[in-house]
N, C-alpha and C positions, 0 to 999 in steps of 0.2 A: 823508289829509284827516280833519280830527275833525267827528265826529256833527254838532255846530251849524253850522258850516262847511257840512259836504255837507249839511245840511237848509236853509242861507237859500241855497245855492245853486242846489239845486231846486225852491223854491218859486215865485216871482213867473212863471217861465218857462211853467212846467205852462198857467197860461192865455194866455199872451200871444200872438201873432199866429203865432211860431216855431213855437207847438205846438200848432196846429191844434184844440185841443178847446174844447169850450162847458163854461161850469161845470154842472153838473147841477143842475134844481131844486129849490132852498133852499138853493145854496151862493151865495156871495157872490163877485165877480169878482175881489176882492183878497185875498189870504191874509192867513192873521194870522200875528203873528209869536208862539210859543210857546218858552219854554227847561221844559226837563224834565230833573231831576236824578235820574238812575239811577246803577249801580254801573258801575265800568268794566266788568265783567266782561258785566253785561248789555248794555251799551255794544256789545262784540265782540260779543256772540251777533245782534243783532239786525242789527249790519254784517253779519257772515255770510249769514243770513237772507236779506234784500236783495240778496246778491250772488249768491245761491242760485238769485233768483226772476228775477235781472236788473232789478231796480229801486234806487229810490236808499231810504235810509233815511227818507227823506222822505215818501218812495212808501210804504212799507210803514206806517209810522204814521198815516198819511192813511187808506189800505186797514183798519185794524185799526181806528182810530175811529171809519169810517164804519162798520163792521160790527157797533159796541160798541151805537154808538147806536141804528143798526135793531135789535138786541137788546134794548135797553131800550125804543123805541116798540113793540115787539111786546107784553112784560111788563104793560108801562102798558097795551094796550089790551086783555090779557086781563083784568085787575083791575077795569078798566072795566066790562067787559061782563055 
């Protein structure tokens, strides 16, 4: 299965009724739909990754953005301070 593929097909599901979770607050209940153009090679690396951790590619760009972001509201709030 290619990347965008196993990524619209893990999406919509992650909140729907199948899967049992609430979105966390400040996410919104509908996903967006994103394309992101990497190399193939990173392509593999990051299926590997995912297949590593037992998640879908989906999953783990989900996990790493949400982690990018908490890292830049932390930045921001020390610059603030």
């Amino acid at each position: 299965m290619s990347a965008p593929v196993e990524a619209a097909a893990a999406g919509p599901a992650r909140w729907g009724a199948s899967g049992g979770r609430k979105a966390p607050a400040g996410e919104t209940q509908e996903p967006a739909r994103l394309t992101l153009r990497i190399s193939a090679d990173k392509a593999r690396q990051l299926r590997e990754v995912a297949r590593e951790r037992g998640m879908s590619v989906n999953g783990l760009l989900d996990e790493m953005a949400t982690l990018a972001v908490f890292e830049f509201e932390l930045m921001r709030a020390a610059r603030c301070a």
